[in-house]
N, C-alpha and C positions, 0 to 999 in steps of 0.2 A: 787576019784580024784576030786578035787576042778577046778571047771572054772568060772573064776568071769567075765559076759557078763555086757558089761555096753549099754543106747541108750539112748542119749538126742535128744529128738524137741526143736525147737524153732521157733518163727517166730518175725521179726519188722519190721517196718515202713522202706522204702526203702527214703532216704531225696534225698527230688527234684522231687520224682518217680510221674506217672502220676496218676491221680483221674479224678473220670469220678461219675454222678447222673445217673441211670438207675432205674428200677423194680428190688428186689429182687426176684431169683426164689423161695428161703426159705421161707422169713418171709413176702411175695407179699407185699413190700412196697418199695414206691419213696425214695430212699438212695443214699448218697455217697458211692463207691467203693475208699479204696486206696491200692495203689502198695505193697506188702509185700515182703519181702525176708524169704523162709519159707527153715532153716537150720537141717537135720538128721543125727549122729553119731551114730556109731555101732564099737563095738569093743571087746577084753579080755585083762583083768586085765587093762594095760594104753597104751595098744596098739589100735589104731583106726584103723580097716579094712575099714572101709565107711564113706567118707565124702558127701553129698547130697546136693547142693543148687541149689534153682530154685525161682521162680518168680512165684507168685498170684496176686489175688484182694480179700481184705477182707470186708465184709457188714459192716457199722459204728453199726446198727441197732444192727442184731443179730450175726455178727464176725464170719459167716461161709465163709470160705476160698473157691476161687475158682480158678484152676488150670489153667496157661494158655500154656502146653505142646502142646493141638493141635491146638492154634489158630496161623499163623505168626504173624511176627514183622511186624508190618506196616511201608512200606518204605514211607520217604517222598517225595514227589514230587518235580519233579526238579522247580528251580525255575530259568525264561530267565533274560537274565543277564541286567544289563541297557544297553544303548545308548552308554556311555560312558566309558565303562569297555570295551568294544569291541573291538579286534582288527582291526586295517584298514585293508581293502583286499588289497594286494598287485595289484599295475596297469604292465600292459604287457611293459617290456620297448620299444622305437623306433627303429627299426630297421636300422642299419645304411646304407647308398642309396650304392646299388653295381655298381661297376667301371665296366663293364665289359672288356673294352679295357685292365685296369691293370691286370685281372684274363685270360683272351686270353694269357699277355704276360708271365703271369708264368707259365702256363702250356707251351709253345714253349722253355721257360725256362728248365723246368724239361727234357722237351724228347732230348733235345740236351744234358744233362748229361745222358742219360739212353741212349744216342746214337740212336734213333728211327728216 
């Protein structure tokens, strides 16, 4: 019985992705790193069971690929908004001045409808 397994790599340049100058730890040289998108396919006959993509940095130097599954995503920092983007705080409105005499007569009001 015939099984025809097929598995492509690949990897490219991720556009836009971020680059960064550090030490190599391979080839111990001051180098650019950039972003790769590194792609793996596994399957039989032209059936693909596995598709793989993930994110590196690759040395410009000597192009060993380095993995970045355990480091996080660096969140950006919030940034405080202007002056002007702001909204106004809402002011406490005035209270309007109580009658008391008018509220005396409504309550005398009510309890002669409630017969008291």
């Amino acid at each position: 019985m015939w099984l025809l397994f097929h598995h492509e790599r690949g990897a490219k340049l991720v556009a836009g992705g971020r680059t960064f100058v550090e030490q190599c730890p391979t080839c111990e040289r001051k180098t650019r790193f950039r972003e790769i998108e590194i792609t793996e396919r596994a399957g039989i006959w032209f059936l693909n069971l596995d598709d793989d993509k993930r994110r590196g940095f690759r040395c410009d130097v000597c192009e060993d690929v380095f993995d970045l599954r355990d480091q996080p995503e660096p969140q950006p920092e919030p940034q405080p908004e202007p002056a002007s983007e702001r909204e106004p705080v809402p002011r406490p409105r005035p209270r309007p001045a109580i009658d008391a005499s008018r509220i005396e007569d409504e309550l005398a009001e009510l309890k002669k409808r409630l017969g008291r």
